[in-house]
N, CA and C atoms as a LAMMPS dump frame, in Angstrom:
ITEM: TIMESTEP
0
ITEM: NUMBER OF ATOMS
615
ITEM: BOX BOUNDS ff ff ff
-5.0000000000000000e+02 5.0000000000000000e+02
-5.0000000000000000e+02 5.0000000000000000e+02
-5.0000000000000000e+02 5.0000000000000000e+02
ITEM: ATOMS id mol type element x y z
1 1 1 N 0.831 -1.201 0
2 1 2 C 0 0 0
3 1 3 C 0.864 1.248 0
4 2 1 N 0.28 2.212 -0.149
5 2 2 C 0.916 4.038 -0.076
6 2 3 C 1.666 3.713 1.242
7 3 1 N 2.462 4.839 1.042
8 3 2 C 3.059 5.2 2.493
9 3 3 C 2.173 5.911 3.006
10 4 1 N 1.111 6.715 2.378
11 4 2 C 0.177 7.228 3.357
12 4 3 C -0.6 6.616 4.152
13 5 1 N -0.897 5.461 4.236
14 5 2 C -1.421 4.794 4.903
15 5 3 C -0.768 4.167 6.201
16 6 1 N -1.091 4.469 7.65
17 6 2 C -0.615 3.513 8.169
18 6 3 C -0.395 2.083 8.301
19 7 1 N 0.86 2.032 8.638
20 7 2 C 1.493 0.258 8.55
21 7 3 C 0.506 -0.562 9.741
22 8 1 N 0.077 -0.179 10.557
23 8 2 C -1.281 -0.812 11.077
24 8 3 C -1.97 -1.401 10.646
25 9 1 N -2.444 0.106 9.17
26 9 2 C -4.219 -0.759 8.664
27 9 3 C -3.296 -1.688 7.736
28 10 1 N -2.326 -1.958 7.075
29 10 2 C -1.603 -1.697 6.065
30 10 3 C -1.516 -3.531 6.726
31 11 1 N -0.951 -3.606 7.919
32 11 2 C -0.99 -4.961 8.45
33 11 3 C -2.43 -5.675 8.309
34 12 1 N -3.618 -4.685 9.201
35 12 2 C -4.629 -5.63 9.341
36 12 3 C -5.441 -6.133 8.028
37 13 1 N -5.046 -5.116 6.463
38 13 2 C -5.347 -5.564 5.559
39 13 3 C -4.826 -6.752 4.801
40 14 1 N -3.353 -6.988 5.457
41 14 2 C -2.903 -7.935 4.85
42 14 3 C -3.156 -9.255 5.077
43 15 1 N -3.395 -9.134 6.369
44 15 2 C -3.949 -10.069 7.465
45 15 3 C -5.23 -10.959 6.878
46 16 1 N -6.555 -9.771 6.826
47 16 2 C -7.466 -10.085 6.233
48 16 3 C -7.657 -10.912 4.806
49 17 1 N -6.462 -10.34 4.393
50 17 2 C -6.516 -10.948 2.471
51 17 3 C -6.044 -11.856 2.638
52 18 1 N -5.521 -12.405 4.077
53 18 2 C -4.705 -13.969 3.771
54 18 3 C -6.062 -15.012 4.213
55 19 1 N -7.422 -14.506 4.534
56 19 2 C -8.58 -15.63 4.899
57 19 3 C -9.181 -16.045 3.521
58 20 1 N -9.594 -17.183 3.362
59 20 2 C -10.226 -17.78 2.157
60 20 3 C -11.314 -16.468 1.893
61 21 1 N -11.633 -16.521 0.527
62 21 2 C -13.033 -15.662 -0.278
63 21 3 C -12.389 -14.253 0.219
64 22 1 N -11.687 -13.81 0.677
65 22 2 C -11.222 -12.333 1.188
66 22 3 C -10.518 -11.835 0.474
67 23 1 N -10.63 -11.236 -0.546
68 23 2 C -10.06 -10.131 -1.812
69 23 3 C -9.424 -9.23 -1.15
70 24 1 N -8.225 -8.314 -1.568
71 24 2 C -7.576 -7.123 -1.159
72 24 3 C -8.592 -5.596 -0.956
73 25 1 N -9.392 -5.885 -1.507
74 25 2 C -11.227 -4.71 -1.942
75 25 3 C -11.623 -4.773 -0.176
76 26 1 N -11.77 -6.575 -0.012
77 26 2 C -12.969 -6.697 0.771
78 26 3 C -12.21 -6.427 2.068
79 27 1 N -10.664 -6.848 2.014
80 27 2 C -10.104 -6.847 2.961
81 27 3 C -10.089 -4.828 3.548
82 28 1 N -9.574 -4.15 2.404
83 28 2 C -9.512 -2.834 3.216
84 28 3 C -10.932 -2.226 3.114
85 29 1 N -12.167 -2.983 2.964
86 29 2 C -13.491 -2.407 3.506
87 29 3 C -13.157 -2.977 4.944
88 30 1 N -13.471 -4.425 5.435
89 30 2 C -13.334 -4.453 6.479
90 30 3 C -12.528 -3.695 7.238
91 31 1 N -11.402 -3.64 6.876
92 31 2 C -10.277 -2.676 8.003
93 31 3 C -10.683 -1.346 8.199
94 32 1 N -11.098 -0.337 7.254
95 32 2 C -11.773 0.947 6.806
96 32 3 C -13.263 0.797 8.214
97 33 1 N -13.695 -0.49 7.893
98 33 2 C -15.325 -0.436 8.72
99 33 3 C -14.832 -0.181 10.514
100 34 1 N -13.815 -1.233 10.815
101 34 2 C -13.439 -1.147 11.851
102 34 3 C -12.776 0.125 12.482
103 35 1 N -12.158 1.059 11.716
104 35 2 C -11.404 2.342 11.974
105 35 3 C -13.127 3.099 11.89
106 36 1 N -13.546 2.887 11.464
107 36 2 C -14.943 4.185 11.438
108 36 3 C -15.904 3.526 13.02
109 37 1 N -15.894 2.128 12.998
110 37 2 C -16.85 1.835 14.253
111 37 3 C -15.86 2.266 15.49
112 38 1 N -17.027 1.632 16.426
113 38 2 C -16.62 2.322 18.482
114 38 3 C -15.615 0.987 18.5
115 39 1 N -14.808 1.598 19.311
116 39 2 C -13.311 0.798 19.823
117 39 3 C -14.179 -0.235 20.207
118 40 1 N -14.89 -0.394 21.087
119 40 2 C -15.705 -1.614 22.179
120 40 3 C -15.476 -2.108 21
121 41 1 N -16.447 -2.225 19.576
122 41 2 C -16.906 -3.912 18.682
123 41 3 C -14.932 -3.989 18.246
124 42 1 N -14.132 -3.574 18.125
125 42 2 C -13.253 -3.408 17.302
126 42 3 C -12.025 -4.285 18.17
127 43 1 N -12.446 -3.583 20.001
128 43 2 C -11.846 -4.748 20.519
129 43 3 C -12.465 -6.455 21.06
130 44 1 N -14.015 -6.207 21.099
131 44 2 C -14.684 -7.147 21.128
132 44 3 C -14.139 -8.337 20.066
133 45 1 N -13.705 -7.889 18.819
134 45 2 C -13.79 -9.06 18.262
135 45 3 C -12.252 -8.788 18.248
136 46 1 N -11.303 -8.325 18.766
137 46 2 C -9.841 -8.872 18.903
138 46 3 C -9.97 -10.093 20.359
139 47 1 N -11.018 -9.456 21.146
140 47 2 C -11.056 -10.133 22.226
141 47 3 C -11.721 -11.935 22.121
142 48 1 N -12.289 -12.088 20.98
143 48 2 C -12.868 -12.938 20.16
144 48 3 C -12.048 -13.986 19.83
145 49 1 N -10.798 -13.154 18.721
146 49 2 C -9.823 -14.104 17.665
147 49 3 C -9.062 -14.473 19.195
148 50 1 N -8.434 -13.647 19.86
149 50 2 C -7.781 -14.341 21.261
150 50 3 C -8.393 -15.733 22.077
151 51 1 N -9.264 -15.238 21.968
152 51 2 C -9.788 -16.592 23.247
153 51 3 C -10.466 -17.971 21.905
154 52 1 N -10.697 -17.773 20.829
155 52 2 C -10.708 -18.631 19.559
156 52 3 C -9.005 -19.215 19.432
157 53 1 N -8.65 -18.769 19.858
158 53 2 C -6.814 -19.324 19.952
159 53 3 C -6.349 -19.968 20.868
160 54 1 N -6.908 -19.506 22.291
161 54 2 C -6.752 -19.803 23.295
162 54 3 C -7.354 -21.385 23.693
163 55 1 N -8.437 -20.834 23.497
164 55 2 C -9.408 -21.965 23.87
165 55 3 C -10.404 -23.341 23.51
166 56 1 N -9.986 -23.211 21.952
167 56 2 C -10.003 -24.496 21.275
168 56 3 C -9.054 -25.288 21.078
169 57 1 N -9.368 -26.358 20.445
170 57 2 C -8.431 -27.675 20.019
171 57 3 C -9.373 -28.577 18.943
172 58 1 N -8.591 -29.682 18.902
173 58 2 C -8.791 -30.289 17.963
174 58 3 C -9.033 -31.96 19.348
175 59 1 N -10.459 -32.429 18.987
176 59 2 C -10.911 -33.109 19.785
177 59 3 C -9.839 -34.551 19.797
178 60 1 N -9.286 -35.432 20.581
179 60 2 C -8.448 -36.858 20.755
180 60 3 C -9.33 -37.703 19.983
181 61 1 N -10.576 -37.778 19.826
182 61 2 C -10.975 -38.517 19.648
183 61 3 C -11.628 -38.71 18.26
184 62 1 N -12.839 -37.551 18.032
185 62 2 C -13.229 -37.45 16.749
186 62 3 C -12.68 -35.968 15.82
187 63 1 N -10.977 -35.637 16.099
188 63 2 C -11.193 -34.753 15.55
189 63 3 C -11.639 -33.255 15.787
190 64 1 N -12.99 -33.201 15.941
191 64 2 C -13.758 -31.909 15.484
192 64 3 C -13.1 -30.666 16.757
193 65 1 N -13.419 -29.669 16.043
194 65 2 C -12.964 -28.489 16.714
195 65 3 C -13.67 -28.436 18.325
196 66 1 N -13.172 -28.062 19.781
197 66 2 C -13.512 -28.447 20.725
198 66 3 C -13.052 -27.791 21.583
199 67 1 N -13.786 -27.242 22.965
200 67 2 C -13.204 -26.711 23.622
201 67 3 C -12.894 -27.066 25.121
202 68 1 N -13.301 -28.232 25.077
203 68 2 C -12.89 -29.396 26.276
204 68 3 C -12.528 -30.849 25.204
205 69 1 N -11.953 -31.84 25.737
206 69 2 C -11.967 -32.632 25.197
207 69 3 C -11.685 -33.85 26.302
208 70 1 N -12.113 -34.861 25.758
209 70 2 C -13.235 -35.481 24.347
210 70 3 C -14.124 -33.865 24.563
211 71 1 N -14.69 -34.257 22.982
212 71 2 C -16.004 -33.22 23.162
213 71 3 C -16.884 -33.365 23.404
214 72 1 N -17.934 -32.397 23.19
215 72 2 C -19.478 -32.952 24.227
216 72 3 C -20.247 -33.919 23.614
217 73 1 N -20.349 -33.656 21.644
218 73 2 C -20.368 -35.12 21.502
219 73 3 C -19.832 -36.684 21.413
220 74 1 N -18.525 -36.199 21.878
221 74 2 C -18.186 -37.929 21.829
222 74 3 C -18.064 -38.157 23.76
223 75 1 N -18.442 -37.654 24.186
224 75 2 C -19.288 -37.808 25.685
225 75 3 C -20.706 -37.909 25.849
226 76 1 N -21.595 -37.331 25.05
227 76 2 C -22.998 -37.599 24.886
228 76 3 C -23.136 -39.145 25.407
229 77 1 N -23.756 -39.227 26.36
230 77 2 C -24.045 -41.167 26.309
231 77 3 C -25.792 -41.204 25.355
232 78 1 N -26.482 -40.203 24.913
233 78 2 C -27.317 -40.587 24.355
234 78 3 C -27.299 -40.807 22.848
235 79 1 N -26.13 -40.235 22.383
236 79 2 C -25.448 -40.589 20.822
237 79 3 C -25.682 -42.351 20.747
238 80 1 N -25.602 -42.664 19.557
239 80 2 C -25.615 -43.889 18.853
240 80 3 C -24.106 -44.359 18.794
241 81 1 N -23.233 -44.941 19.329
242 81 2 C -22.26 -45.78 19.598
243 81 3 C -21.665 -46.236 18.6
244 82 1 N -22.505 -47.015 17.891
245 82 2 C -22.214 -47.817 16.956
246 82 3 C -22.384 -46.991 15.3
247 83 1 N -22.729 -45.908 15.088
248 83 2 C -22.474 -45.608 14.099
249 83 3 C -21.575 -44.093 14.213
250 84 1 N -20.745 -44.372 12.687
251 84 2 C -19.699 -43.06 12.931
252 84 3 C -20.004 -42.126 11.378
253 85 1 N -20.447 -41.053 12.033
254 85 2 C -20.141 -40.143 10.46
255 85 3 C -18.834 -39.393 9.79
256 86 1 N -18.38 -39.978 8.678
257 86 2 C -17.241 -39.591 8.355
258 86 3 C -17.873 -38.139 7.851
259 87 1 N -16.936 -37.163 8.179
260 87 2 C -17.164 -35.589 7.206
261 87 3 C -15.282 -35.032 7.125
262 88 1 N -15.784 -34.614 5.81
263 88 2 C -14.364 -33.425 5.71
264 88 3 C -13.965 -32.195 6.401
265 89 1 N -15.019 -31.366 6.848
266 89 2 C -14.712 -30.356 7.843
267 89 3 C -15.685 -30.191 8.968
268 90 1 N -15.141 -29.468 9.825
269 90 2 C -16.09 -29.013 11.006
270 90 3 C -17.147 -28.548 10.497
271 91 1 N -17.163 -27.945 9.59
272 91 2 C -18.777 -26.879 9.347
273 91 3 C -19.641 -27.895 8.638
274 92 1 N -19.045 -29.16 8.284
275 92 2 C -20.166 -30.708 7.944
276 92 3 C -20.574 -30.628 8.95
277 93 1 N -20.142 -31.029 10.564
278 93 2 C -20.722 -31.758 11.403
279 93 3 C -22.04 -30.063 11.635
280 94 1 N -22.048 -29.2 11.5
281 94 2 C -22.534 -28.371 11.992
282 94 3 C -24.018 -28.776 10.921
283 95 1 N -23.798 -28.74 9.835
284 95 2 C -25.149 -29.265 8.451
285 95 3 C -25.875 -30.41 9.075
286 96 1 N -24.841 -31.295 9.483
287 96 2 C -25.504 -32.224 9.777
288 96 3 C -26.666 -31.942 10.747
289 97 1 N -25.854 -31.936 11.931
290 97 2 C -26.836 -31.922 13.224
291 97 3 C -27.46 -30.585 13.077
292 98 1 N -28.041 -30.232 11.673
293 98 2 C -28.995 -29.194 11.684
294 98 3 C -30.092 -29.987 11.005
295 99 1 N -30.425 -31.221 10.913
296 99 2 C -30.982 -31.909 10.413
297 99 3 C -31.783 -32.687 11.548
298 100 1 N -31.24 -32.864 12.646
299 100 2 C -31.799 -33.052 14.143
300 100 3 C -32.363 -34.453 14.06
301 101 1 N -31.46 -35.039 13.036
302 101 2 C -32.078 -36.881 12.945
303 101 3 C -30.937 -37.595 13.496
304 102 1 N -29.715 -37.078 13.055
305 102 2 C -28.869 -38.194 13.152
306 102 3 C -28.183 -38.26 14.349
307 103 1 N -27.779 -38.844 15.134
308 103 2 C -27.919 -39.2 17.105
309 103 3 C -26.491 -39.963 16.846
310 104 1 N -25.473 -40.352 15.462
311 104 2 C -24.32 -41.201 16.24
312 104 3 C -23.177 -39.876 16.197
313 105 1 N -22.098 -40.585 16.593
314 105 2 C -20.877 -39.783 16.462
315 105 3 C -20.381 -39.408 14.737
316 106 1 N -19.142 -38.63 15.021
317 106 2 C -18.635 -38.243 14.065
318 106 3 C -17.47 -38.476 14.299
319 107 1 N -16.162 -38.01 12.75
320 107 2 C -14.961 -38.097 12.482
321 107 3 C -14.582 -37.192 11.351
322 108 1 N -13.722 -36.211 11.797
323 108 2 C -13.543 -34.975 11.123
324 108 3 C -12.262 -35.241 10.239
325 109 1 N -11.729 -35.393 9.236
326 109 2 C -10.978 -35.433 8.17
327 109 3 C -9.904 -34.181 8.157
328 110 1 N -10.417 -33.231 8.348
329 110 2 C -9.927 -32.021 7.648
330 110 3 C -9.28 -31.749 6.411
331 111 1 N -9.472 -32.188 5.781
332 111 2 C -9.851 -32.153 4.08
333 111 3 C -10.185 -33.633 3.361
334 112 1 N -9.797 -33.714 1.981
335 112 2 C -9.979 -34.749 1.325
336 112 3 C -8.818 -34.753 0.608
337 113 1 N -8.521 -35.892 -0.16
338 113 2 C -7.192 -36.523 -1.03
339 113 3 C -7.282 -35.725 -2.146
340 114 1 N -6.481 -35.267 -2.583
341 114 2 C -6.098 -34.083 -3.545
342 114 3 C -4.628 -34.414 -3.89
343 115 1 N -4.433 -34.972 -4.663
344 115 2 C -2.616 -35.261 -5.314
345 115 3 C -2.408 -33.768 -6.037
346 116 1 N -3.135 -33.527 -6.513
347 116 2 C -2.845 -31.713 -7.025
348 116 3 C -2.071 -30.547 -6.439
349 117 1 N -2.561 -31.157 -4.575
350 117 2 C -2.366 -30.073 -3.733
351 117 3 C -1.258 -30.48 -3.214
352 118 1 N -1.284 -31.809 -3.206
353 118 2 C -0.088 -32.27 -2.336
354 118 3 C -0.975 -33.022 -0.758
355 119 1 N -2.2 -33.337 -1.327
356 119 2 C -2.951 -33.91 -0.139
357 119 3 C -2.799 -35.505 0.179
358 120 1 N -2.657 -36.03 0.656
359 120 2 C -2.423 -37.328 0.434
360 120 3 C -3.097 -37.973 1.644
361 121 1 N -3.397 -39.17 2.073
362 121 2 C -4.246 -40.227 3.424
363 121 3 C -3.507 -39.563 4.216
364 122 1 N -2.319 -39.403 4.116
365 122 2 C -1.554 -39.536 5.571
366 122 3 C -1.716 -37.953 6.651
367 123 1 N -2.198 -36.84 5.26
368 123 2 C -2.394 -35.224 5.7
369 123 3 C -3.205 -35.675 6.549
370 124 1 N -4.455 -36.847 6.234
371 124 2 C -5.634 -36.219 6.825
372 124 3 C -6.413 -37.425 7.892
373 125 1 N -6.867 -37.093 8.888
374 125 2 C -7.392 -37.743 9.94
375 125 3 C -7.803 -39.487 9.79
376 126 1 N -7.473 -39.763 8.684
377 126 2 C -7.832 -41.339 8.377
378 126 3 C -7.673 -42.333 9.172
379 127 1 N -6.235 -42.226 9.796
380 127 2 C -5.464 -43.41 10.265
381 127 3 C -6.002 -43.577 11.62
382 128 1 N -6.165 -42.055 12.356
383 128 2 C -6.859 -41.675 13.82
384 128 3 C -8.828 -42.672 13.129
385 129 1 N -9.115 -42.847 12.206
386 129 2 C -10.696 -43.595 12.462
387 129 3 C -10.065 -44.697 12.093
388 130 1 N -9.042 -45.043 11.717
389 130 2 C -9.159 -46.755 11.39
390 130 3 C -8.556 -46.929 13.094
391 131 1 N -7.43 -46.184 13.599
392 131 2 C -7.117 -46.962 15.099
393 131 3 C -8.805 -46.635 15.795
394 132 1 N -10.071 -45.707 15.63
395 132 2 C -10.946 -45.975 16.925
396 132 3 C -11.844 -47.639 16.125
397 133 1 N -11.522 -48.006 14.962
398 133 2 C -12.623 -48.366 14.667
399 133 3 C -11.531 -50.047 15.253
400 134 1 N -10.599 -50.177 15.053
401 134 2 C -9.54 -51.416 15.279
402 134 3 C -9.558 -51.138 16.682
403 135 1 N -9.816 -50.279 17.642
404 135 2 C -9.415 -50.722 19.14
405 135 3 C -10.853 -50.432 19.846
406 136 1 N -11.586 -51.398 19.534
407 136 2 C -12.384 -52.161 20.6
408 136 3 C -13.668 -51.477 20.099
409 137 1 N -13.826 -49.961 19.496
410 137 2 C -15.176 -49.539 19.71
411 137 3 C -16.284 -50.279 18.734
412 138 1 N -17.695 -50.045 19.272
413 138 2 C -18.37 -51.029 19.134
414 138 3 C -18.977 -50.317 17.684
415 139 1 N -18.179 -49.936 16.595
416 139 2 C -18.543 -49.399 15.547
417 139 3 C -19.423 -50.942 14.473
418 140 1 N -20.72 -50.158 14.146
419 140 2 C -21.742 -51.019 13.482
420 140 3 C -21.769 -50.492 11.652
421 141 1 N -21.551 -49.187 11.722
422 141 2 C -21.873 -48.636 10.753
423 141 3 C -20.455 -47.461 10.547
424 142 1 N -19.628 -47.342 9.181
425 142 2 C -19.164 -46.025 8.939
426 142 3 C -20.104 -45.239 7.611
427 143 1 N -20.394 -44.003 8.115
428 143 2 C -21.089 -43.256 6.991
429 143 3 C -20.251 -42.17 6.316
430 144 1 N -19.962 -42.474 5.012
431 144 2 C -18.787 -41.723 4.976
432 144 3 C -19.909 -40.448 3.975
433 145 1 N -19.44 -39.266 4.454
434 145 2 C -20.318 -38.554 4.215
435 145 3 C -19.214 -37.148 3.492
436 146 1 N -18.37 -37.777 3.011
437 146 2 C -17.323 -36.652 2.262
438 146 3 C -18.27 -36.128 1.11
439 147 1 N -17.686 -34.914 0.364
440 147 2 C -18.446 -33.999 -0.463
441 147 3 C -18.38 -35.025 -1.896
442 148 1 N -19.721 -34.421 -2.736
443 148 2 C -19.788 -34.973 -4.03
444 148 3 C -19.05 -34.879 -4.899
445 149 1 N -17.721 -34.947 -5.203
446 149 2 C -16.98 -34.245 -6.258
447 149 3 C -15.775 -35.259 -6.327
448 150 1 N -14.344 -35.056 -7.123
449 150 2 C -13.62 -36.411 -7.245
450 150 3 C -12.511 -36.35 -6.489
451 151 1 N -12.417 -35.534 -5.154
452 151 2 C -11.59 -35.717 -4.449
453 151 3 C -12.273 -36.441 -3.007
454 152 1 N -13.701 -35.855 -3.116
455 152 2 C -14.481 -36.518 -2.057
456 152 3 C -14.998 -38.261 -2
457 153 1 N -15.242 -38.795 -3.597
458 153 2 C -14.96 -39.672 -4.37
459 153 3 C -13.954 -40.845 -3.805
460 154 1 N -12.617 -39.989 -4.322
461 154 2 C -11.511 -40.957 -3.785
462 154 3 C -10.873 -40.898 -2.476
463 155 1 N -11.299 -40.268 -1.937
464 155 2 C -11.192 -40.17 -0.041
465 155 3 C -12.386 -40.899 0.518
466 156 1 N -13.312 -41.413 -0.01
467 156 2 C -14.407 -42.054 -0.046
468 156 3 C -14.031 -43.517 0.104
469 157 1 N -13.339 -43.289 -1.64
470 157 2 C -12.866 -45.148 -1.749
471 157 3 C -11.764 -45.349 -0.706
472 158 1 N -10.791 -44.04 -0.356
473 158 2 C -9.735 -45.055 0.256
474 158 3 C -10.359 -45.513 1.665
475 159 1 N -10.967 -44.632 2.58
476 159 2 C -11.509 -44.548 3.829
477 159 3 C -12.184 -46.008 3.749
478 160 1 N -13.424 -46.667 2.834
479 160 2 C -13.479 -48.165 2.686
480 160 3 C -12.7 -49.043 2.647
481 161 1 N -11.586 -49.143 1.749
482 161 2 C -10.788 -49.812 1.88
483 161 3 C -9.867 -49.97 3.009
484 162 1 N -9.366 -48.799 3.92
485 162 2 C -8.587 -48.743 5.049
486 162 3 C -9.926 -49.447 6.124
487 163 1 N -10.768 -49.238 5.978
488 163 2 C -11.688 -49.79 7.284
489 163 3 C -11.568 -51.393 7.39
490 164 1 N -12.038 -51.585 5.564
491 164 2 C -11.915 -53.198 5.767
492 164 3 C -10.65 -54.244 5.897
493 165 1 N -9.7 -53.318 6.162
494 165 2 C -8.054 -53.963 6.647
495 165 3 C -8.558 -53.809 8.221
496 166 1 N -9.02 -53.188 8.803
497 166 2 C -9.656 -53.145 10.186
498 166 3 C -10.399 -53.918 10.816
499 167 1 N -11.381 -54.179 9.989
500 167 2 C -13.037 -55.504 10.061
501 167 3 C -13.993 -54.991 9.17
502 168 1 N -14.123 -56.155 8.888
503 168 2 C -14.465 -56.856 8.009
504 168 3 C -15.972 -56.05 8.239
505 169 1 N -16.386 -56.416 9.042
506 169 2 C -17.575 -56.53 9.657
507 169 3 C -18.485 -55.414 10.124
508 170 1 N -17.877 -54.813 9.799
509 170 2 C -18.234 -52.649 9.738
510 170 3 C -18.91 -52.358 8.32
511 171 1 N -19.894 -52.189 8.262
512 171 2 C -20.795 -51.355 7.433
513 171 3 C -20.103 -50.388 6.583
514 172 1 N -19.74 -49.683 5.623
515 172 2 C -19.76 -49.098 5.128
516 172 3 C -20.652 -48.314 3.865
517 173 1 N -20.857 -47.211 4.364
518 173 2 C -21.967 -46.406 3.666
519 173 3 C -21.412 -44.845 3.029
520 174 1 N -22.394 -44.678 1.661
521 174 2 C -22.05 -43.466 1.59
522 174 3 C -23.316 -42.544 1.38
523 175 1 N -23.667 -41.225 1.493
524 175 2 C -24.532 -40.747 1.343
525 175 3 C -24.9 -40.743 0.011
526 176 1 N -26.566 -41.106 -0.118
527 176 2 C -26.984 -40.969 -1.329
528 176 3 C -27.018 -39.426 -2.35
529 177 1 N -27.056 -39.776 -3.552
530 177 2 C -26.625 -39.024 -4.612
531 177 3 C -27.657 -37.227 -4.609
532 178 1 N -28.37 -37.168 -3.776
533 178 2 C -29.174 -36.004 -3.749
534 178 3 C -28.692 -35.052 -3.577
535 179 1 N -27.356 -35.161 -3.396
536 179 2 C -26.699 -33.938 -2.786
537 179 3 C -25.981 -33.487 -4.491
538 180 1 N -25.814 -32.102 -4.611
539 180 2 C -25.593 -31.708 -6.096
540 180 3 C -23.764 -31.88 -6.294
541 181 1 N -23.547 -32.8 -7.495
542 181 2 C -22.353 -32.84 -7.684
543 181 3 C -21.298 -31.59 -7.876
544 182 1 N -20.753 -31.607 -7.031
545 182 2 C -19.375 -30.364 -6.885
546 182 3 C -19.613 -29.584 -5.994
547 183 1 N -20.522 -30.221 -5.408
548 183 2 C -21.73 -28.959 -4.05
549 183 3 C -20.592 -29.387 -2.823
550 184 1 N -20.533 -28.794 -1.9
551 184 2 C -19.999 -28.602 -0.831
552 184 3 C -20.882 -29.232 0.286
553 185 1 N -21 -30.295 1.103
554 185 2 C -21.689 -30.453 2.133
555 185 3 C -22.319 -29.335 3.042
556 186 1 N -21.754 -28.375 3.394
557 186 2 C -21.671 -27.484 4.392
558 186 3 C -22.974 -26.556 3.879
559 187 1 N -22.873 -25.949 2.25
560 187 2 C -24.081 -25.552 1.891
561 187 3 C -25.034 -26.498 1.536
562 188 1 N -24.987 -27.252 1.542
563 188 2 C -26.562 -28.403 1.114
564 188 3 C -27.961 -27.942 1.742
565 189 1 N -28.813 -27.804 1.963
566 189 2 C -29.83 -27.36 2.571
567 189 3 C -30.43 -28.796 3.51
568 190 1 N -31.279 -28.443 4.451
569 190 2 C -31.532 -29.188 5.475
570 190 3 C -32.392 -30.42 4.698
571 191 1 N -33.729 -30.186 4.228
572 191 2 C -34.002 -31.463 4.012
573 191 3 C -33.383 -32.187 2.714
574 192 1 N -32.4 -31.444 1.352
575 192 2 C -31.644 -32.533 1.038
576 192 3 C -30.824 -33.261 1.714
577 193 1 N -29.819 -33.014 2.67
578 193 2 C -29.156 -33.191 3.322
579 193 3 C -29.765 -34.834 4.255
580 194 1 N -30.912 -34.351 4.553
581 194 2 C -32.268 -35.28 5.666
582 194 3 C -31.946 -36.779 4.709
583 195 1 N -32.358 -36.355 3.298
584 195 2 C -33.004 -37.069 2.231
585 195 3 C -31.42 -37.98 1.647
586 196 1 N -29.965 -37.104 2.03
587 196 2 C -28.733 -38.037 1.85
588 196 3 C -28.478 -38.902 2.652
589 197 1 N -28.949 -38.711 4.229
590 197 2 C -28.459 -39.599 5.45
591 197 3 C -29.645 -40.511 4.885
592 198 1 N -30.673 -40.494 4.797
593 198 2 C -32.029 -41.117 4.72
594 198 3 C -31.646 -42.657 3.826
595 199 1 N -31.108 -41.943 2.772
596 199 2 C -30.963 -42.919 1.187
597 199 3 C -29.602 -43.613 1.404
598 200 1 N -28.904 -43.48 2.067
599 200 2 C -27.525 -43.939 2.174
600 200 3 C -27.259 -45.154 1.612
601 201 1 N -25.875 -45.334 1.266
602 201 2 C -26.028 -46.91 0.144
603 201 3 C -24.691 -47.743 0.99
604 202 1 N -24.823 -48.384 0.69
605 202 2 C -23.282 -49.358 1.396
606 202 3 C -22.25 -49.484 -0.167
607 203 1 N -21.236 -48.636 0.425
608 203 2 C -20.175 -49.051 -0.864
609 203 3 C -19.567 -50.455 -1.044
610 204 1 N -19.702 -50.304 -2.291
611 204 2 C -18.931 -51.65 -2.671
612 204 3 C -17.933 -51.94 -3.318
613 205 1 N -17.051 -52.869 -3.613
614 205 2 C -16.313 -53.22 -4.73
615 205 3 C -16.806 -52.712 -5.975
């Protein structure tokens, strides 16, 4: 930026342009909005990103973002035990249980297999569901519920195949096709979403 500008906003714009969908435009509106509002919201939400740093984690067990751990759902004793929903990000498990049907646990990925990117099984949470599903838990069902598209696809197939080096004897499912190809789980709307857990298919060979 100008030298007229302070190296402040000059930071918090840069800052901003480094978050996904955040353009260099959108970034110095936001920074611009915050210099015009009352200090309170401006430190409110510094006081925000701090304790968002502070005070989460990444759950031992399933993954998902958490601020005790285990988290409250993989402590729930009224959850379903025996079935596990595979998803690619935190903001899946959030779609989901906006659907207010499905009662088992989950398993957070944090992304999908992408050789493009340099993504590979080992980036991503796989190995953590094949050790809960190989040490003892009483898993009946995996629902692998990765996005419609061909990275979600083949993080799909491998996640089957790694289970059944595990047992045999574990269900494997994937959500049915209602969901729009290249669509993102996270935006799906509630009753397609209802209508993917609903239809679910067991993958196969």
């Amino acid at each position: 930026m100008s030298s007229a500008v302070p190296q402040s906003v000059t930071r918090l714009v840069d800052e901003f342009s480094r978050l996904p969908g955040i353009g260099p435009k959108t970034a110095a509106r936001l920074t611009y909005y915050l210099l015009r509002t009352s200090s309170e919201q401006s430190l409110a939400l510094a006081a925000a990103l701090t304790e968002l740093v502070e005070n989460t984690r990444t759950c031992s067990v399933c993954c998902n973002i958490t601020e005790s751990d285990p988290c409250s759902v993989c402590t729930d004793d009224r959850r379903n035990r025996r079935v596990i929903c595979v998803v690619e990000e935190p903001l899946d498990v959030i779609a989901i249980e906006r659907t207010a049907t499905y009662q088992g646990l989950y398993h957070v990925l944090h992304g999908a297999i992408n050789p493009m990117e340099g993504i590979g099984p080992t980036e991503l949470k796989i190995e953590e569901l094949a050790q809960r599903v190989g040490a003892g838990h009483p898993t009946e069902e995996i629902i692998v519920a990765t996005n419609v598209s061909l990275e979600g696809d083949a993080t799909a197939s491998y996640i089957r195949q790694r289970i059944k080096t595990v047992s045999d004897k574990v269900r494997v499912t994937r959500l049915a096709r209602g969901l729009p190809v290249g669509g993102d789980l996270e935006y799906a709307d509630t009753i397609t979403l209802l209508g993917a857990l609903e239809g679910r298919r067991e993958m196969l060979d």
